[in-house]
C-alpha positions as CSV (number, residue, x, y, z in Angstrom):
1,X,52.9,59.9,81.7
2,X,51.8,56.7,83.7
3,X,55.7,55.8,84.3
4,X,56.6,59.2,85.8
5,X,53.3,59.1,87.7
6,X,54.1,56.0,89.5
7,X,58.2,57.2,89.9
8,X,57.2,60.1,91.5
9,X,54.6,58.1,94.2
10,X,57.5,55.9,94.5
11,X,60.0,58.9,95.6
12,X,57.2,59.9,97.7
13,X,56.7,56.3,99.9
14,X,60.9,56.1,100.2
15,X,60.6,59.5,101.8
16,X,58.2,59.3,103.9
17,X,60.0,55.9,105.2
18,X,62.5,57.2,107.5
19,X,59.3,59.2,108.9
20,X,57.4,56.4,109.4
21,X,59.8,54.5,111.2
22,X,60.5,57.0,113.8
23,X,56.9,57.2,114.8
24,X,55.9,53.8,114.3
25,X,54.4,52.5,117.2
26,X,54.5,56.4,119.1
27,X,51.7,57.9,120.0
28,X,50.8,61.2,117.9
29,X,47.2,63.3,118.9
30,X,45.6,65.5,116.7
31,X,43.3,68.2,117.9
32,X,40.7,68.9,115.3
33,X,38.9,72.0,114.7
34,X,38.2,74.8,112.4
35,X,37.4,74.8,108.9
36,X,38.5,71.0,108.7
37,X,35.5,70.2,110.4
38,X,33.1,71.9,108.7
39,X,34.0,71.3,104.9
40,X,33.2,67.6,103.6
41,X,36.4,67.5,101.3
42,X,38.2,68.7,104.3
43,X,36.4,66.5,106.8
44,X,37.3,63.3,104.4
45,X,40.8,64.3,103.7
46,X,41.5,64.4,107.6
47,X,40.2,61.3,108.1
48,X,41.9,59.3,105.1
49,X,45.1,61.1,107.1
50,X,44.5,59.8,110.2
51,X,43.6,55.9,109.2
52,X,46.8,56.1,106.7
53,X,48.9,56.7,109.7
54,X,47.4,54.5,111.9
55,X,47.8,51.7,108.8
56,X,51.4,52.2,109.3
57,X,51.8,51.6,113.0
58,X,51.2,55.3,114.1
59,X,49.1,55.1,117.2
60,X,46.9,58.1,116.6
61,X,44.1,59.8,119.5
62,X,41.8,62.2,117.5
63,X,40.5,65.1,120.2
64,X,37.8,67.4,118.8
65,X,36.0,70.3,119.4
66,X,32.9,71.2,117.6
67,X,31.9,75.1,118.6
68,X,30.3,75.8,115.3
69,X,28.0,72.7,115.6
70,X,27.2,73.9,119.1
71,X,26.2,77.8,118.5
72,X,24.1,76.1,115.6
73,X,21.9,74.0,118.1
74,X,21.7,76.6,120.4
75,X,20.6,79.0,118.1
76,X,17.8,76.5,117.0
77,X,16.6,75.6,120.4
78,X,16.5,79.6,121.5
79,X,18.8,79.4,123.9
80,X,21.4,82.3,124.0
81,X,25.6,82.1,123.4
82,X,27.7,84.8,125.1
83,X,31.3,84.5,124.8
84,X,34.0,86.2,127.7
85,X,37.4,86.0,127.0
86,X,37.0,83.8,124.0
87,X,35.7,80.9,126.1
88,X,31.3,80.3,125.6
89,X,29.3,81.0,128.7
90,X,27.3,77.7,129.7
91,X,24.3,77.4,131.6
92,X,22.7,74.3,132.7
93,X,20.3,74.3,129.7
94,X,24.2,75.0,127.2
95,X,25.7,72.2,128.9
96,X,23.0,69.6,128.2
97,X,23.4,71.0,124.6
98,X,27.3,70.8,124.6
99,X,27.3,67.8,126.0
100,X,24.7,66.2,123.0
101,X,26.3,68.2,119.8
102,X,29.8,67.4,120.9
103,X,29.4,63.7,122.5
104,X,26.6,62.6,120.3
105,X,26.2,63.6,117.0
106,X,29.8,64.8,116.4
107,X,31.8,62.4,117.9
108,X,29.5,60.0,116.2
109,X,29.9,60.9,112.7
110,X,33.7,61.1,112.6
111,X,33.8,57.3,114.2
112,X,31.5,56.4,111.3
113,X,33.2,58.3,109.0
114,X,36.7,56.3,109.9
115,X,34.7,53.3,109.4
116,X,33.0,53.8,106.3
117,X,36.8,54.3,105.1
118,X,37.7,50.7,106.2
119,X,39.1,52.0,109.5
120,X,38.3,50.9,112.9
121,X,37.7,54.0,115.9
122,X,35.9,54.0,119.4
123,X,33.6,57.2,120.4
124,X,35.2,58.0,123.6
125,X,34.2,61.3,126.0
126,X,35.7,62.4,128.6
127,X,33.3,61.6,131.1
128,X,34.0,57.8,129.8
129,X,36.2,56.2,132.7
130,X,36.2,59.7,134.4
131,X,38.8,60.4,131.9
132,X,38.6,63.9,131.9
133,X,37.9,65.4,135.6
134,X,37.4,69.1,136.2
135,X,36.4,71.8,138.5
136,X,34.6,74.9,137.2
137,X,36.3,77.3,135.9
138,X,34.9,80.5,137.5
139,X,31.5,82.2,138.6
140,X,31.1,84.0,135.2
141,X,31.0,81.1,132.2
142,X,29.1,78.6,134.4
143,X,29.5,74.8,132.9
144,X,33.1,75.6,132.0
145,X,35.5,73.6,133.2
146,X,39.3,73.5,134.2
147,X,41.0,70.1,134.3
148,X,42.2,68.7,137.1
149,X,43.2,65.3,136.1
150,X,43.2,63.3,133.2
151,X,43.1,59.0,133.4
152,X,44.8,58.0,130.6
153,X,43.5,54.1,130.5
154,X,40.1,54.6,128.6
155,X,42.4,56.0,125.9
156,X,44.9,53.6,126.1
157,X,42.6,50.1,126.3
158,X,40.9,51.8,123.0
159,X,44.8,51.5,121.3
160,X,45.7,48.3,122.4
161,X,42.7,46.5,120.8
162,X,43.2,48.5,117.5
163,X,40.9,51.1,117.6
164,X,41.3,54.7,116.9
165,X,40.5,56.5,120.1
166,X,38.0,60.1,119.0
167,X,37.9,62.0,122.3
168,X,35.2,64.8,122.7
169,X,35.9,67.2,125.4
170,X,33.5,67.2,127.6
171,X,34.9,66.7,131.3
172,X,33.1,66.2,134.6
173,X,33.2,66.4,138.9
174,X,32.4,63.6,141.4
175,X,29.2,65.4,142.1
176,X,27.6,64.6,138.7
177,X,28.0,67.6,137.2
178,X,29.0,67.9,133.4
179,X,31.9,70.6,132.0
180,X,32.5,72.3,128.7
181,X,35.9,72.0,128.0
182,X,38.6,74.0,125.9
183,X,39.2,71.5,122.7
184,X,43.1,73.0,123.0
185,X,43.4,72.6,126.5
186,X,42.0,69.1,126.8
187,X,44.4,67.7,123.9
188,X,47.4,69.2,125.5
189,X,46.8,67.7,128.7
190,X,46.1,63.6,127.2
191,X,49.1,64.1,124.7
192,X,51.1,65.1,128.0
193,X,49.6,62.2,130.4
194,X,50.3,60.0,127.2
195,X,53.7,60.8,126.7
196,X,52.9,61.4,123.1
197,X,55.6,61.6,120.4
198,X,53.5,64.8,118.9
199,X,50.9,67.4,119.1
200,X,48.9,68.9,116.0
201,X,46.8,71.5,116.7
202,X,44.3,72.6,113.7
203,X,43.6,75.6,112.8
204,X,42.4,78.2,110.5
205,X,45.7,80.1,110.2
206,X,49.2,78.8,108.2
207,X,50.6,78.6,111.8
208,X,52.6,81.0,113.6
209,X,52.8,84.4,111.3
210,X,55.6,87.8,111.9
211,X,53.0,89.8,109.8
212,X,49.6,88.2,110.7
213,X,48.8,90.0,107.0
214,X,50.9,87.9,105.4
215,X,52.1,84.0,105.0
216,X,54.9,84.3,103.6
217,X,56.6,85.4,107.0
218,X,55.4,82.0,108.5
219,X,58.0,81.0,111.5
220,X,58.7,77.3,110.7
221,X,60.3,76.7,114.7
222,X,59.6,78.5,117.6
223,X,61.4,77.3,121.0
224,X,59.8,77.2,123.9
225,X,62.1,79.9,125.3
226,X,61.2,82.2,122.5
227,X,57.6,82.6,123.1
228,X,57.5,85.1,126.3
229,X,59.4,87.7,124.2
230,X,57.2,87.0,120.9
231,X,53.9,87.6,123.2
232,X,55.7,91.1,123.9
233,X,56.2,91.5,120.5
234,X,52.5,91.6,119.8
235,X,53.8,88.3,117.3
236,X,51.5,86.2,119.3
237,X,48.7,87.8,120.4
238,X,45.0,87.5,120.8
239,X,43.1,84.2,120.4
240,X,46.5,82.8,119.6
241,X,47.7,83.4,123.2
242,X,45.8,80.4,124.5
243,X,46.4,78.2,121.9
244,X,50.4,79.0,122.2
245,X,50.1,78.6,125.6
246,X,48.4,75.0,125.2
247,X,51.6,74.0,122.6
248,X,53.7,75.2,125.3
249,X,52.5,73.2,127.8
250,X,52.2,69.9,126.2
251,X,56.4,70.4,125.9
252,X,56.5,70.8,129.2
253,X,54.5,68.2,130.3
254,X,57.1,65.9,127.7
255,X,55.7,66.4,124.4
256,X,58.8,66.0,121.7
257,X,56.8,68.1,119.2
258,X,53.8,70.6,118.8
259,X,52.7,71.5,115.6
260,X,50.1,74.6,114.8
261,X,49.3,73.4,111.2
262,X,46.4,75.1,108.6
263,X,43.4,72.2,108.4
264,X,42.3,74.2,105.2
265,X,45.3,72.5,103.5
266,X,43.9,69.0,102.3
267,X,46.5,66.6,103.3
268,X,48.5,68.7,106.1
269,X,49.0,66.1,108.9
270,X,50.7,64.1,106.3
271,X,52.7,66.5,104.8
272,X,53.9,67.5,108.3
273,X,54.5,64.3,109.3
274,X,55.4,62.4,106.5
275,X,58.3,64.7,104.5
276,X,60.8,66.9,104.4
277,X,58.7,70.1,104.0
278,X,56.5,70.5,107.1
279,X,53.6,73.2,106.5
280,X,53.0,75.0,109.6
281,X,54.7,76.1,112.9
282,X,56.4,73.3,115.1
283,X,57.3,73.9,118.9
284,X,60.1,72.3,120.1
């Protein structure tokens, strides 16, 4: 039992070779939300993911959200959460809120967490080095922001001294003021200023669906191209607009690959990265 055991983990290492040598040294970001943040097993399995590929020479940048851990907070302190067109409303009292959940004691436990595992990251936000700058987004949400830049050399001097960059997406003005950022948006944007190899996207879905009903009509590919007459289609509709929009973008803006891949899966980075069977949904 112990022999076929170890043959088969050796099959597995000399496939995943070929994989690892054509994104050594790239840069892959991962944005990560969902269930995989809320679920321990989930939460450890993602991490052990992320410092294996970093191990290999995989330069990874770990952007987060955290919405789950912020309505929490803000229903303990009283303060109310209204959500318009998927995106939270954010007064001055939310922001201060946001801005503590998502930079604080989030972004905090996932660097400790890659530690504790005998890795090495760097808490970064995105008011670090200005990294992330923004305007507001509109009159109606308040403290939500739209990008208007992204400085890319916070993330990158976190890289080149060997540390696993975790990004939380909060963004800010030259007047002081502090934004709430879209988690989907904001990893789209670095993984496009970075000229990153690849794109996952987390989520709570198998990836892009025909029959949202059912997963065994998953669409492995989808082409850029494709996606105007699948939004007609009703195929991608919804909260999934935005995030297909976001994919869409990062190819655009020079992204080789986008991947829409189901964090409820233990192990799913790898097994989209690392073999011949890839998961979820990949834009090309």
């Amino acid at each position: 039992m112990n022999e076929i055991s170890t043959l088969e983990r050796a099959k597995i290492l000399v496939e995943a070779l070929p994989y690892i040598q054509k994104y050594y040294n790239k840069i892959v970001v991962i944005k990560y939300g969902g269930n995989a943040m809320l679920n321990d097993e989930l939460k450890n399995a993602v991490m052990g993911d992320i410092l294996l590929l970093s191990l290999v020479g995989i330069k990874v940048v770990l952007v987060h959200g955290g919405g789950p851990e912020i309505s929490e907070m803000l229903e303990k302190t009283g303060t109310k959460t209204e959500f318009i067109d998927g995106l939270r409303v954010t007064d001055k009292d939310s922001i201060d809120i946001v801005q503590m959940v998502l930079a604080g004691k989030i972004n905090k436990n996932l660097v400790n967490l890659i530690h504790s595992m005998g890795g090495k990251a760097m808490g970064l936000c995105g008011i670090d080095g200005h990294m992330i700058e923004a305007k507001q987004l509109d009159d109606v949400h308040g403290y939500v922001g739209e990008i208007t830049s992204i400085n890319p050399e916070p993330i990158l001097d976190v890289i080149e001294k060997g540390y696993i960059p975790v990004i939380s997406t909060v963004g800010c003005d030259n007047h002081g003021n502090v934004y709430n950022i879209n988690a989907d948006t904001a990893a789209s944007k670095i993984a496009g200023v970075l000229n990153a190899e690849s794109l996952i996207s987390m989520t709570d879905i198998r990836g892009l669906l025909r029959d949202k009903d059912d997963d065994s009509t998953l669409i492995p590919v989808v082409k850029v191209s494709e996606a105007p007459a699948l939004i007609s289609e009703g195929i991608i509709s919804g909260g999934m607009i935005p995030k297909i929009e976001c994919c869409i973008d990062a190819i655009r803006q020079g992204v080789n690959k986008v991947f829409i891949l189901d964090g409820r899966v233990p192990h799913s980075i790898l097994i989209e990265i690392l073999t011949d069977e890839g998961i979820g949904t990949m834009f090309v």
